[in-house]
C-alpha positions as CSV (number, residue, x, y, z in Angstrom):
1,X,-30.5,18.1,1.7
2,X,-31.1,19.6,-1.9
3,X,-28.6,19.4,-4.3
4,X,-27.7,23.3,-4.1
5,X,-26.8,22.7,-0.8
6,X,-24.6,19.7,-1.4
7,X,-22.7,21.4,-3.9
8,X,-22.2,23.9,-2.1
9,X,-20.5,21.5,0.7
10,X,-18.9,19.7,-1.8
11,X,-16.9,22.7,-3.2
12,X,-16.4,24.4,0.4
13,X,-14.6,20.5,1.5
14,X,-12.6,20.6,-2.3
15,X,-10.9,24.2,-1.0
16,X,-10.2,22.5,2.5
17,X,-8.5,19.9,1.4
18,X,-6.7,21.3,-0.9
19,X,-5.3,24.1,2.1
20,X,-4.8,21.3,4.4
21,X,-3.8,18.2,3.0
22,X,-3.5,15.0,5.0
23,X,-5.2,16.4,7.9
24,X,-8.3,18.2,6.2
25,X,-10.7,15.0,7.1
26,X,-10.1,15.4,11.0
27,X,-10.7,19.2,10.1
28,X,-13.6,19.1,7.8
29,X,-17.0,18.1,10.1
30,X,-19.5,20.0,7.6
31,X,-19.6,17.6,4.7
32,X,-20.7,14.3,5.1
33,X,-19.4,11.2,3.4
34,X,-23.1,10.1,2.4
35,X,-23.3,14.0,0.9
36,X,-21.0,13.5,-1.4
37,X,-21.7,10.2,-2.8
38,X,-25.5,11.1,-3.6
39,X,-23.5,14.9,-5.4
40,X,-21.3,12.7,-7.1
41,X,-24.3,9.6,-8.4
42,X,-26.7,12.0,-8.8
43,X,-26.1,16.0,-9.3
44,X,-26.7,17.4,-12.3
45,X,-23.7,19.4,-12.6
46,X,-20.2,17.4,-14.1
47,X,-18.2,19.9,-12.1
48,X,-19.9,19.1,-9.1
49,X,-20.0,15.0,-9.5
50,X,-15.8,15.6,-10.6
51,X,-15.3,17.4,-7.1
52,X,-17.5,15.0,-5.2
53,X,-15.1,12.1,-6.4
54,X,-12.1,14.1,-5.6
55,X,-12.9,15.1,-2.1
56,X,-14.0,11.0,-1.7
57,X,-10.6,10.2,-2.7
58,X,-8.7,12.6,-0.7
59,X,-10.8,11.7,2.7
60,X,-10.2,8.1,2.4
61,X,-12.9,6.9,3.5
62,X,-13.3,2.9,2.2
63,X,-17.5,3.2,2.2
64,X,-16.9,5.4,-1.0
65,X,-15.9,2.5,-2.9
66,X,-18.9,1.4,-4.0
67,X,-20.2,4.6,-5.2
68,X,-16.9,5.9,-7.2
69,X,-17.3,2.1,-8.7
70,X,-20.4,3.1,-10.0
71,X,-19.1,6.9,-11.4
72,X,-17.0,4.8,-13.4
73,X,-19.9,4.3,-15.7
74,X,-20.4,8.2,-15.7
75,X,-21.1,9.8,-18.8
76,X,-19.0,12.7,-18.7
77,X,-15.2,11.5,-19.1
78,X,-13.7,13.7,-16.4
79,X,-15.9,11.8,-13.7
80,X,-14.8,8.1,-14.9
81,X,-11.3,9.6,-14.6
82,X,-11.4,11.2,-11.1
83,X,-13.3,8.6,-9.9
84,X,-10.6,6.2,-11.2
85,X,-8.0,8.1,-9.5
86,X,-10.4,8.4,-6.3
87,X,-10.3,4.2,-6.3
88,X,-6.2,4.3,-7.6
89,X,-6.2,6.5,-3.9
90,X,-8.3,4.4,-1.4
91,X,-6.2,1.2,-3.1
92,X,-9.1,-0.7,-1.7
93,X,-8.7,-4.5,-3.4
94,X,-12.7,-4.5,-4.0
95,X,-12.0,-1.8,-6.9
96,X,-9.6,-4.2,-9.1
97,X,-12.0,-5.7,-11.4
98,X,-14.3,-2.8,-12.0
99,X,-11.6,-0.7,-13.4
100,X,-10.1,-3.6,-15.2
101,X,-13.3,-3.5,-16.8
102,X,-13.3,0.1,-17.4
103,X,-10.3,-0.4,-19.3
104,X,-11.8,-3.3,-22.1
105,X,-14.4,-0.6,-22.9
106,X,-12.4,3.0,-22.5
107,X,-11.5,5.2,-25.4
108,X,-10.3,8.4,-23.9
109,X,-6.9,8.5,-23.3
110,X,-6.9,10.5,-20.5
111,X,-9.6,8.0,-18.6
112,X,-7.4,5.0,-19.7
113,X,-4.2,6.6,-18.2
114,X,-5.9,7.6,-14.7
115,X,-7.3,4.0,-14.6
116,X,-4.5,2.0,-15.4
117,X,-2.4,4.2,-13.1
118,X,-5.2,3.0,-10.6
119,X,-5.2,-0.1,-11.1
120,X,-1.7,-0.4,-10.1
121,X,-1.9,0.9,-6.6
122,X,-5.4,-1.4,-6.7
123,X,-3.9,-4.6,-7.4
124,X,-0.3,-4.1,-6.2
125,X,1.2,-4.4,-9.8
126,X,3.2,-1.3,-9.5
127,X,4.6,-2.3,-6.1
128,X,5.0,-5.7,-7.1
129,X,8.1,-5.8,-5.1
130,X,6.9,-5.2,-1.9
131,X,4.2,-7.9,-2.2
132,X,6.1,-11.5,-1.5
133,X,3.3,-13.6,-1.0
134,X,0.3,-14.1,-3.3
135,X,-2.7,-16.0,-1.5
136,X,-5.6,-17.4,-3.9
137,X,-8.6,-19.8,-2.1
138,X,-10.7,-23.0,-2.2
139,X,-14.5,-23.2,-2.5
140,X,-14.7,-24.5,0.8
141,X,-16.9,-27.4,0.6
142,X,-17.0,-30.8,1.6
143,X,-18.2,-29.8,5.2
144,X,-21.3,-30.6,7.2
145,X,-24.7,-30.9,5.4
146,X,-25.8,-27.7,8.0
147,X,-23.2,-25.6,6.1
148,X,-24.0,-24.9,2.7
149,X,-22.6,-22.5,-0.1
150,X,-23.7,-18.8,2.2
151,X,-21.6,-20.4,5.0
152,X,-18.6,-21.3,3.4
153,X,-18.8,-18.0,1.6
154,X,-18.5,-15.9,5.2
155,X,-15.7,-18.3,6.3
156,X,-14.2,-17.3,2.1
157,X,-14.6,-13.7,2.5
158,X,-14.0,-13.0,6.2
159,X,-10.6,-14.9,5.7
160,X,-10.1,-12.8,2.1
161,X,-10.6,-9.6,3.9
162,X,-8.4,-10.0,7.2
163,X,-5.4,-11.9,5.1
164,X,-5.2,-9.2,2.3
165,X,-4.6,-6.3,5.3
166,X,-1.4,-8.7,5.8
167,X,1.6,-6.2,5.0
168,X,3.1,-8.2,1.9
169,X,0.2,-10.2,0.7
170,X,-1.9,-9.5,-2.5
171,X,-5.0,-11.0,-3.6
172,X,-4.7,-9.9,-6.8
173,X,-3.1,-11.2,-9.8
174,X,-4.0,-11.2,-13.6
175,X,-4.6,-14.5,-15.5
176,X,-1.6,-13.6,-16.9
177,X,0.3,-13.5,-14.1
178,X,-0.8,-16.7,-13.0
179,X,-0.6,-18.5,-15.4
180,X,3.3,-17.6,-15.8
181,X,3.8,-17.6,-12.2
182,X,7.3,-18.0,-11.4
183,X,8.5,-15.4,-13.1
184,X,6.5,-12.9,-10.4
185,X,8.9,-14.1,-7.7
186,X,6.2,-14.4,-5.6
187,X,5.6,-17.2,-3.0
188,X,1.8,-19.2,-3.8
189,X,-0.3,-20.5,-1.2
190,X,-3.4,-21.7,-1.9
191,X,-6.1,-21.8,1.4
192,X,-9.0,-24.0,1.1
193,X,-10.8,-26.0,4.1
194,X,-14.7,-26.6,5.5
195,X,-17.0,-26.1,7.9
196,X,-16.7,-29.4,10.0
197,X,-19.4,-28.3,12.9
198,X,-22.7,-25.9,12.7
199,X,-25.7,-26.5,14.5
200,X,-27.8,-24.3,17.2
201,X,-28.9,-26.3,20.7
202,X,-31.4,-25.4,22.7
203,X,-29.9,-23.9,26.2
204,X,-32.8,-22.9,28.6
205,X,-35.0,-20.3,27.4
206,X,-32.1,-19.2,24.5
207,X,-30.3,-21.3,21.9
208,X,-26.8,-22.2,21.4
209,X,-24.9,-21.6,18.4
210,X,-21.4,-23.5,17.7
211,X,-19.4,-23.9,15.0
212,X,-15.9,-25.3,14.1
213,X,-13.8,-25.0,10.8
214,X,-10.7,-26.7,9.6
215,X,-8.2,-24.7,7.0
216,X,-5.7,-26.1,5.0
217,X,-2.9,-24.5,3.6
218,X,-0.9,-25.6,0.6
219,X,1.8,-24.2,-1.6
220,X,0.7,-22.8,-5.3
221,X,0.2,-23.9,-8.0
222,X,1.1,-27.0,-6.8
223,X,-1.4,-27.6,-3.9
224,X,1.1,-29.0,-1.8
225,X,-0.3,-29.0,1.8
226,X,1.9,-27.4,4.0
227,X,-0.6,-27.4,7.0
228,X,-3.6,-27.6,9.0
229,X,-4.8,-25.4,11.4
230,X,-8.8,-25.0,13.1
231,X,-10.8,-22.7,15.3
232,X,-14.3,-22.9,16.6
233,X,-16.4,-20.5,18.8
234,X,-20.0,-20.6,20.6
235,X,-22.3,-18.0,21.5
236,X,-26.2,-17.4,22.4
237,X,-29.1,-16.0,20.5
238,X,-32.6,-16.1,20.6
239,X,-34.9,-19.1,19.4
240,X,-36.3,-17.6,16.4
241,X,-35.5,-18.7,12.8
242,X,-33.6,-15.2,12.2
243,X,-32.0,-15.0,15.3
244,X,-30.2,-18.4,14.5
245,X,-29.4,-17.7,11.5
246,X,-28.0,-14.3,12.7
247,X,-25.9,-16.5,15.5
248,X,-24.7,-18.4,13.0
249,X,-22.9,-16.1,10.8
250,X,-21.4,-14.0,13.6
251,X,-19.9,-17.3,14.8
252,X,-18.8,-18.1,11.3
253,X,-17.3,-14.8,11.2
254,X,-15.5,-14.8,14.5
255,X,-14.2,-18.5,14.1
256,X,-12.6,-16.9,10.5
257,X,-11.1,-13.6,12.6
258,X,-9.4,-16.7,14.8
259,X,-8.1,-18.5,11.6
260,X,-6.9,-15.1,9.9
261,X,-4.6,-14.3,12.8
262,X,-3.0,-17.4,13.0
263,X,-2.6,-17.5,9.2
264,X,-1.4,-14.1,9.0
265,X,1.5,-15.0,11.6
266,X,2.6,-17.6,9.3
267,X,2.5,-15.8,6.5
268,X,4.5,-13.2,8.0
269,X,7.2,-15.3,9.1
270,X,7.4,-16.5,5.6
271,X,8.4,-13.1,4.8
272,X,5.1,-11.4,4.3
C-alpha cells in the first residue's frame, strides 16, 4: 500500500475516532494496525506520522508499542510528543524506560510534559495509591546444567508479564524509590527460584519434553523467604533439534502460566 493511500486511511480513522470515541476500534475495519505503524515510522509527512501515533493510542492496541517507542526518537517534536502520550495511553509497562530516557535527553517543554505525564500512567507513579504491592525478581540460576541463562529468562519474563496484569501490582519503581523504600507504603516481595528439571526423552517415534521449576518468594528488601511453591508440565514434539528446543520453551512457558496463577492468588490476598 503506498503511502498516499495510508494517509489517506490514517486521517479517515483520526475523524472516526474522534466522532466515536471508545467504540471507534470495533467500528473502524478499513485501517489496519500494521498501516499505521509503517505511516507513522516511515511517511514523509509530520502531520501524517503525528495522526498515525494518535489513532495508535486511541485503538489500544499493545503491538503498537514498539513502534511509538521508536517515534520517540522522531525528529519533528510533535511526533515524540504524541507518541509519548500514545505510550502514556496503552500504559503498557514495556514503555517505562524508553520514555525515561526520552526525558535525560528532551528539551522542548511541550515533549517533556506529555512524557512525564506518560510515564506516570506507564509506571504507576501517579496512581501510586492503587498499587500495594511492588514485585522485583531473581536471576533464576542455580538450576539444572540443561537450563541455562535463555531458560531461566522465559521462566523471568513469562512470570514478569502474567504477575504485572495482577490488579495492584507494579513492576516498576525508580532507583529512587527503592532505595527509600518504606516511605512508598508499598509491600516488597522479591521472586527468585530455578529450573530444577529439563530434559526431552525419546517416546516412540516422537520425543518427550518435561520440565519442573521451583519459585521462592521472599519479602523486600529484606529477602526474607515467605515461601515455596513449584509446577512442572510435559508435552510431545518432534525429534529434531528445533523441535526440542521449540518443546522446550512452550513447556517453560506453561509451567510459568501455572506459577503466575498461584502467585497472583497470594498476592491478591495480601491485598493486591
Amino acid at each position: 500500500m503506498s503511502h498516499a493511500r495510508i494517509a489517506a486511511k490514517v486521517a479517515g480513522a483520526a475523524i472516526l475516532i474522534s466522532l466515536l470515541g471508545p467504540t471507534a476500534r470495533a467500528a473502524q475495519p478499513q485501517v489496519k494496525i500494521e498501516d499505521l505503524e509503517k505511516a507513522l515510522i516511515e511517511d514523509a509527512n509530520y502531520k501524517v506520522r503525528v495522526t498515525s501515533a494518535l489513532v495508535l493510542g486511541r485503538l489500544g492496541d499493545h503491538s503498537a508499542v514498539p513502534s511509538l517507542v521508536k517515534a520517540l526518537s522522531d525528529g519533528n517534536k510533535t511526533v515524540r510528543a504524541i507518541a509519548a502520550q500514545a505510550l502514556g495511553q496503552l500504559a503498557d509497562h514495556d514503555a517505562a524506560e524508553p520514555l525515561r530516557e526520552l526525558l535525560k535527553r528532551e528539551g522542548d517543554p511541550f515533549v517533556r510534559t506529555q512524557t512525564e505525564k506518560a510515564l506516570a500512567l506507564v509506571s504507576g507513579d501517579a496512581g501510586q495509591k492503587k498499587a500495594k504491592i511492588f514485585l522485583t525478581f531473581g536471576p533464576f540460576t542455580g538450576g539444572v546444567k540443561s537450563a541455562g541463562a535463555d531458560a531461566a529468562k522465559v521462566i523471568h519474563d513469562a512470570l514478569a508479564r502474567e504477575l504485572g496484569k495482577v490488579q495492584g501490582v507494579t513492576l516498576d519503581l525508580t532507583p529512587a524509590e527503592q532505595k527509600s523504600f518504606p516511605k512508598t507504603g508499598l509491600l516488597g516481595f522479591y521472586i527468585d527460584g530455578n529450573i530444577t528439571r529439563l530434559d526431552d526423552m525419546p517416546a516412540g517415534s516422537s520425543s518427550e519434553t518435561s520440565c519442573d521449576v521451583k519459585i521462592m518468594v521472599a519479602r523486600w528488601p529484606s529477602k526474607a523467604i515467605v515461601s515455596w511453591t513449584n509446577a512442572g508440565a510435559s508435552l510431545q514434539s518432534g525429534t529434531r533439534l528445533q523441535d526440542k528446543v521449540s518443546a522446550r520453551k512452550d513447556c517453560l512457558d506453561a509451567t510459568a502460566g501455572q506459577l503466575a496463577e498461584e502467585l497472583g492468588k497470594f498476592f491478591k490476598a495480601q491485598g493486591g
